[in-house]
N, C-alpha and C positions, 0 to 999 in steps of 0.2 A: 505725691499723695502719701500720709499716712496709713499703715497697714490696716488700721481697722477703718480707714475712709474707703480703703480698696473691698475690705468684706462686705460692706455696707453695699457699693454698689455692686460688687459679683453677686450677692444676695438678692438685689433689684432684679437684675438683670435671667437671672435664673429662674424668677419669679412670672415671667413674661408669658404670655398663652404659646407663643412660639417664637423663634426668629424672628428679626428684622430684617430691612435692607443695610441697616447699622450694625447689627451685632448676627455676628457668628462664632456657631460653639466647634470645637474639634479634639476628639480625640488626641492626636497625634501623640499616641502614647510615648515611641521610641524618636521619631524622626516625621518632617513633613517636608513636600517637595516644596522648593524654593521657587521656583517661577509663578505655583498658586497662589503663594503667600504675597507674595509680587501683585500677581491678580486681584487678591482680594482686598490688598492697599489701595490700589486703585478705584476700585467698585465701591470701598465702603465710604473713601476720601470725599468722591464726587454727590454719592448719594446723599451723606453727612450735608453738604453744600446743599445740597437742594433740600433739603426737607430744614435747614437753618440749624441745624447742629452744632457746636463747636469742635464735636469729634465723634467716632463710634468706636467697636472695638469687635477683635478676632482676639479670641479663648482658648487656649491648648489646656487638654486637660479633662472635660467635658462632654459628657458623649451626648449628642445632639437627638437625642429623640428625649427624653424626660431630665436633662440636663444633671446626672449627678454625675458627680466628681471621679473622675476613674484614673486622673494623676499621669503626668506627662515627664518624660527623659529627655524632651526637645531643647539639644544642647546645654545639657548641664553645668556647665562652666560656664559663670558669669560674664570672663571674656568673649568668648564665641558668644553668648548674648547678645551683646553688645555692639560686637563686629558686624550684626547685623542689619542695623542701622544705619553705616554708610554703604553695605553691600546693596539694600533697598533705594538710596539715595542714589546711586551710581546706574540706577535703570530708569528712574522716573521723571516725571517733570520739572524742570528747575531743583532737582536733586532732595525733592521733600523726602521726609522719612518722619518714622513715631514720633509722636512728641514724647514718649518713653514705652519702654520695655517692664513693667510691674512681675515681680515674682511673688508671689504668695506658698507659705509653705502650711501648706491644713492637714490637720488629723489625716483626712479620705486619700492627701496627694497632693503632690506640685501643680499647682496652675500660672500660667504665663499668660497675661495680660497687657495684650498688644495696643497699647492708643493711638489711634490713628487719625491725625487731624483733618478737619475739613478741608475740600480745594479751596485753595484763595480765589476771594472775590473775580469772576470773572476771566478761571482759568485751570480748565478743566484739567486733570490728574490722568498723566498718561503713564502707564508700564512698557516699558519696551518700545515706545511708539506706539503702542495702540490703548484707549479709554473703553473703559469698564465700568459695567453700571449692575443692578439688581433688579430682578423684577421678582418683589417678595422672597424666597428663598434663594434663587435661582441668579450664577453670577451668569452674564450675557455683555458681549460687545453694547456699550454705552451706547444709545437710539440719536440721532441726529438731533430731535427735538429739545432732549436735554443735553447732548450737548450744547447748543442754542442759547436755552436759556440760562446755563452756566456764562457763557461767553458775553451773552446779555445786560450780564452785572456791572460787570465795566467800561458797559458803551452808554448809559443810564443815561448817566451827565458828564457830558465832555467840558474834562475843565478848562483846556484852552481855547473854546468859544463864548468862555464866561465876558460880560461887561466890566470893562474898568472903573467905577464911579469917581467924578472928577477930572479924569485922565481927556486929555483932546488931542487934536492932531500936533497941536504946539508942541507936544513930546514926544513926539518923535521925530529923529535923527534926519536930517535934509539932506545929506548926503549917501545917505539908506536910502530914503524914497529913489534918488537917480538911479542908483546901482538898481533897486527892485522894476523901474521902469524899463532898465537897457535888458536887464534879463527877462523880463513879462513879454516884451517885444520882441526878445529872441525867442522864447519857446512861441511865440503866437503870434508868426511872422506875417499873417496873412492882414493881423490887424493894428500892425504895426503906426500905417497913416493916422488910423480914428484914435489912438491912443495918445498922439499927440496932440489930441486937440481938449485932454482932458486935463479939470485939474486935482490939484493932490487928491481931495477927497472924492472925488468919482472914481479916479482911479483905483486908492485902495478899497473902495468898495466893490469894483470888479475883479481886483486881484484876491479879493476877500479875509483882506485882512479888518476891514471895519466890517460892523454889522447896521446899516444904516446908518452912516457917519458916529457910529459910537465907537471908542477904542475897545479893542477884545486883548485878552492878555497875551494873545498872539503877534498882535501888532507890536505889545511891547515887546515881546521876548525877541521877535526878528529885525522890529528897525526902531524899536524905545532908543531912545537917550541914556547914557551909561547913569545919571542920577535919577532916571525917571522906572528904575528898579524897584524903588519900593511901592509901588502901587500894585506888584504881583505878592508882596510879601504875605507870608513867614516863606513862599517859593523863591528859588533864587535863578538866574538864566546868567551861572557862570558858566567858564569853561578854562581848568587847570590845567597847563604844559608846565610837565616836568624831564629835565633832563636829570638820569645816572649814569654814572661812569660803568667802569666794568666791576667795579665791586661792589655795585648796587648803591652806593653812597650820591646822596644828592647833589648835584652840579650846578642848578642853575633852576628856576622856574619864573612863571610870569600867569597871573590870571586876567581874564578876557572877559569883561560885561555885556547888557547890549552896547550896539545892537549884534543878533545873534548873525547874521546875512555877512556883515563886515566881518568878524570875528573870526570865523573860521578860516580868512583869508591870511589874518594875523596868525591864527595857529600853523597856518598850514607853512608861511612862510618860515617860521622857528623851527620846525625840523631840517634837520641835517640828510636830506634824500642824495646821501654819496654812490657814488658809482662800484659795483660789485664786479668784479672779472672772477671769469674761471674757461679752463681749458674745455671744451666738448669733445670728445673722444671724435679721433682722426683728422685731429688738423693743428699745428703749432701754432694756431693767432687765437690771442681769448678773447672770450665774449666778454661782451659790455654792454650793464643791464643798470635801470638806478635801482637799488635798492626794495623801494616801494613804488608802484604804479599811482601817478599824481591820483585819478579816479579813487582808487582803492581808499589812500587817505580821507579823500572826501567825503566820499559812500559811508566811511566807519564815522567820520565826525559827525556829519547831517544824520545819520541814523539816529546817533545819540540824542542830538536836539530833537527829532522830530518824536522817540520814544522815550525820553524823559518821563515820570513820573513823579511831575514838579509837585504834588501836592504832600510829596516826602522831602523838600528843602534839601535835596542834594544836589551836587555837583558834577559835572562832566568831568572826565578824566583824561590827558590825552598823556601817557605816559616813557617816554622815548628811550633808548638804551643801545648799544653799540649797533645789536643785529636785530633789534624788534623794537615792535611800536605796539605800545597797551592803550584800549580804550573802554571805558568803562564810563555805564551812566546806571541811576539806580529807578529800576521796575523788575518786575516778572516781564518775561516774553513771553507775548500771548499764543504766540501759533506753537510752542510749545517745543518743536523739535526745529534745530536747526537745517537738521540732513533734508529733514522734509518737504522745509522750503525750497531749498536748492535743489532737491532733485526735479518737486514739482515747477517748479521755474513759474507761479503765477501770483497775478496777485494777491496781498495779504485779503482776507475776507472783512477782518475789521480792524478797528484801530483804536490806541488809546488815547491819540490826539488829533480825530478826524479833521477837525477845522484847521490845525496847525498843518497836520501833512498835504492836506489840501493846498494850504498858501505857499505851502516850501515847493510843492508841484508846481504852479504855476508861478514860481520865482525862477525856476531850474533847480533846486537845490535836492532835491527829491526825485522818486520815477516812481509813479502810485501804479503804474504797470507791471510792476514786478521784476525782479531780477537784478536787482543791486546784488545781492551777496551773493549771488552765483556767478557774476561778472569778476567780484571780488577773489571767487575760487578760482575762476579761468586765468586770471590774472598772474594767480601763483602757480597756478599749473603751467602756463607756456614759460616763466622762470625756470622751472623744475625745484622750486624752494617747497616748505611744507605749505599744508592747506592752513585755512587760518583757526583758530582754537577760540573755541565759546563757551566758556563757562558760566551756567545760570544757575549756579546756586546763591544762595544771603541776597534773595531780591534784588540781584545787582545784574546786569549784561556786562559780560568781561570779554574784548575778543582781542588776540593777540593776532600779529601779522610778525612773519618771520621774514628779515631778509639775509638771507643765504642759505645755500643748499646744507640740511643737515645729514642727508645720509646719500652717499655718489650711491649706492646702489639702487634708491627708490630713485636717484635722478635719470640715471643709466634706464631703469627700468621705462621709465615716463618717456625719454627720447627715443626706445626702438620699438615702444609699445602705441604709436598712434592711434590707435583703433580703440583703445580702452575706455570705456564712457568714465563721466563724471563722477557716476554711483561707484564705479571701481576702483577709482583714484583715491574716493573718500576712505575705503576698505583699505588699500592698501598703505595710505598715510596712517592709518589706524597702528597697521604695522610695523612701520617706521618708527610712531611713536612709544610704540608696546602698550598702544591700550586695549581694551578686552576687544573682542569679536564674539557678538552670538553665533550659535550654531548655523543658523540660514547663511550668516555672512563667511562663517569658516569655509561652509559648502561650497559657495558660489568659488570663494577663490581658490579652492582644491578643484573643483570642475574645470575651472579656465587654464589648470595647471602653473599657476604663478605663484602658490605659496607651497610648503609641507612644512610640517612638524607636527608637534601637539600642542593644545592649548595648555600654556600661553606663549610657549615659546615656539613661534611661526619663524621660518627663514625662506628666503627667496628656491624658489624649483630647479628644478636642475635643467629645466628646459629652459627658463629665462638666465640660470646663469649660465650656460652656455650660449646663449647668445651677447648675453653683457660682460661677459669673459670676464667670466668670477667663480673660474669652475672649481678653483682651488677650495675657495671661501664656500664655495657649495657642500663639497667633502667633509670639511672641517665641518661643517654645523651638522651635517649628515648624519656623520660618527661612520661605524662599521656595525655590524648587525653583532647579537649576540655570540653568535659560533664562533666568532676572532676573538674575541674577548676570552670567550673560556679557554679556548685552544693554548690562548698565548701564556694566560695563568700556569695552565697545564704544563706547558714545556718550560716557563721559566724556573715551575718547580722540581722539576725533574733534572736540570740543570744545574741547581744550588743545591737540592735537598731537602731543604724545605727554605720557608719564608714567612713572615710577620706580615701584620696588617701595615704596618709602615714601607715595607718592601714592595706590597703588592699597589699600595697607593700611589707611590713613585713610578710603577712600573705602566699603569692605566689611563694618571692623570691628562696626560698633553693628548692622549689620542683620545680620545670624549670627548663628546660633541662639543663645542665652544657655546651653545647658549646657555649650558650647564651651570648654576654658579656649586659652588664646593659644597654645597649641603644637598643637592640634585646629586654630584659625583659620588657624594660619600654612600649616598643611598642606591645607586647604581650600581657601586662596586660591592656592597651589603649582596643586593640580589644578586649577580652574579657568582658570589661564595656560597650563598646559599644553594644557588640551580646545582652547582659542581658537588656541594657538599650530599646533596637530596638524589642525583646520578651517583651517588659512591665511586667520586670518579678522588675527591682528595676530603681531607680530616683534618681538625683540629687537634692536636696533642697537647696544645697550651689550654691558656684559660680564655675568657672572652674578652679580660682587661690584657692578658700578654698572649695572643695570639702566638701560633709555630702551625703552619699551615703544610701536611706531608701529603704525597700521595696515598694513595688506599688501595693499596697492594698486598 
């Protein structure tokens, strides 16, 4: 937006008898806490959604009782602006964030103009894991109702119960119909005899892929005819295997039409599922594991089909590489947090392709019970390899599957730590990978004694590494407390006479903690010149570019 289209609406909006559930004003003269701002992303996002918005806005700048200008320092440098846009993204749902950051600079004072887009249709805006709503002024945990009727949106019209027109059972694939019978029969063994006494068309109409002998585009997508695609169109029901090498360079691909039921069997066959060894601590015979759990593959392909988003004409992804396997299909994920599901282990409450995951349920292809992907985590946990990685940001479901162990210490840790639940595993993979931990989560694993440091640099306890006899690697991350540090300053210069900052960083480097990188160390050896220099225990006689560090005698 143009600056004078920004005064126009700060103008509007200042104009207002008071507050919205949309618009909030804030002082935040010098600085405002981040996890609020967090909060109020979320509250005004979902509100914005429900009242048909296309956005609302939080104000710095503005003192909230008669709205005049009183001018805001909240991160004055553009960069840090800015950075906080993915910092916002890295807590929310499907990683949304501003649709921009406005800066206005007026006579009265700076004001920062935060746009904050509405929830997408049908998928309510979480912070942190938890949704936020307004009731008039007042931000408050989001009420079930509305979340409801946010969730609502997207269940309206299920597009894969739509009618084909035209389309009959002639298109579809005869060979699909067997396979969907042998598997109908196997999940519904009880009614295995009376099933055979049906024909095509009864049958899929109990298996539910017709709607009263009419084709649904469900029928196409799982057992259609590889030409009888275009009757879903501008949607498409492929699916891309690509192989890379190890420098990421493309090797080889193949794409896969309906029917979708057959397909996956072709995908599945074109990965390369080799066998991984490795030694387990106390014994010279290695283990031998394939790679990827046949299940897990499957669970991540049938995901994709059964959450597709085909009314955006994209494509499945099945992406293969030496040690992982990428999958990716394009929607939002509606239940919103991954951890969530897995921890709750239950069914989805709703779906974007009810009638589709319905038929893939009663095909086997699916488990509308719940617990595909936490089956998919147990998976890589009894491996001891990482947990699997989902990234839902650009509309897209991305989940990578890792085969092999990437760090023996969370491995080590996983085979002597049996008792650790699934929620702990997730924290501690967390760790492994260096991605953030909130504070609750830091808590928990400083409570159970399995992590220390500081945030962000966590290392394994000295309690687990003495048990995975890593005590060395414990010390080393450890460091030594302050008082070694100075002392040793102390005698080295007392020893030579004096010393330079070159001298003293040679003399500190290798004994610092190892999670440290060099601008951590340079800044740790700064404080501890300082603590010695602030005790009058030694002095600079140089300058601050040619340091000569003497005692102070």
């Amino acid at each position: 937006m143009k600056s004078d289209e920004l005064v126009s609406i700060l103008t509007q909006l200042r104009n207002l008898p008071a507050e919205t559930e949309i618009v909030e004003f804030k002082e935040a003269k010098t600085n405002y806490d981040f996890g609020r701002i967090g909060k109020y992303f979320s509250a005004i996002a979902n509100e914005a959604n429900l009242k048909g918005n296309a956005f609302g806005w939080l104000i710095f700048g503005i003192e909230n009782q008669h709205f005049n200008i009183v001018g805001s320092q909240f991160r004055p440098q553009r960069k840090d602006l800015d950075s906080l846009k993915s910092e916002i993204a890295n807590k929310t749902t499907n990683r949304i964030s501003f649709i921009e950051i406005h800066e206005l600079q007026l006579p009265e004072g700076r004001v920062i103009m935060f746009q904050i887009p509405a929830a997408p249709k049908g998928i309510p805006v979480a912070w942190e894991g938890h949704y936020y709503g307004r009731d008039d002024e007042e931000i408050n945990a989001l009420n079930i109702e509305k979340i409801e009727r946010i969730r609502s949106q997207a269940l309206a019209d299920d597009w894969s119960a739509g009618i084909v027109p035209n389309a009959d059972i002639t298109d579809l694939d005869s060979q699909a119909i067997q396979v969907a019978r042998l598997n109908y029969k196997n999940k519904f063994a009880g009614s295995a005899p009376e099933v055979d006494t049906w024909n095509d068309e009864t049958f899929l109409n109990k298996a539910k892929l017709l709607i009263k002998g009419r084709v649904t585009r469900t029928a196409i997508i799982l057992l259609g005819k590889e030409e009888s695609e275009h009757f879903i169109n501008p949607a498409e029901a492929k699916i891309r295997w690509l192989l890379k090498d190890s420098q990421g360079d493309n090797k080889d691909y193949e794409i896969f039409g309906p029917p979708m039921l057959l397909a996956v069997d072709k995908v599945y066959a074109k990965i390369r599922n080799l066998k991984y060894r490795y030694l387990k601590d106390g014994t010279l015979f290695p283990q031998e594991v394939d790679q990827y759990e046949p299940y897990a593959i499957r669970e991540a392909v049938n995901n994709c089909i059964a959450h597709q988003d085909y009314t955006k004409a994209g494509r499945i992804n099945v992406i293969e590489s030496d040690d992982q396997l990428i999958f990716t299909n394009v929607a939002e994920f509606i239940p919103g947090s991954v951890e969530k599901v897995v921890i709750d282990d239950a069914p989805e409450e709703q779906y974007r392709n009810k009638f589709l995951a319905n038929a893939m349920f009663n095909l086997k292809m699916v488990d509308t019970a719940g617990g595909g992907i936490r089956k998919i985590y147990n998976f890589q946990r009894s491996r001891f390899f990482p947990l699997p990685d989902y990234d839902l940001s650009n509309e897209k479901v991305k989940v990578t599957l890792i085969g092999k162990i990437l760090n023996q210490d969370y491995a080590r840790i996983l085979a002597s730590h049996t008792d650790l639940s699934l929620e702990e595993i997730i924290l501690l993979d967390k760790v492994q990978k260096k991605l953030p931990l909130t504070t609750e989560e830091e808590k928990h694993l400083k409570v159970k004694s399995l992590i220390e440091g500081r945030k962000p640099n966590f290392f394994i306890s000295q309690k687990v590494a003495q048990k995975i006899g890593k005590k060395a690697d414990y010390s080393k991350n450890k460091g030594f407390d302050d008082s070694y540090y100075l002392d040793f300053i102390e005698k080295s210069i007392r020893e030579h006479s004096h010393l330079n900052r070159k001298d003293i960083d040679d003399l500190l480097w290798k004994k610092l903690p190892e999670w440290m990188d060099d601008k951590q160390k340079k800044i740790k050896i700064n404080n501890l010149l300082s603590t010695l220099r602030n005790q009058k225990r030694i002095k600079n006689i140089g300058s601050d570019a040619v340091s000569k560090w003497i005692l102070n005698e």
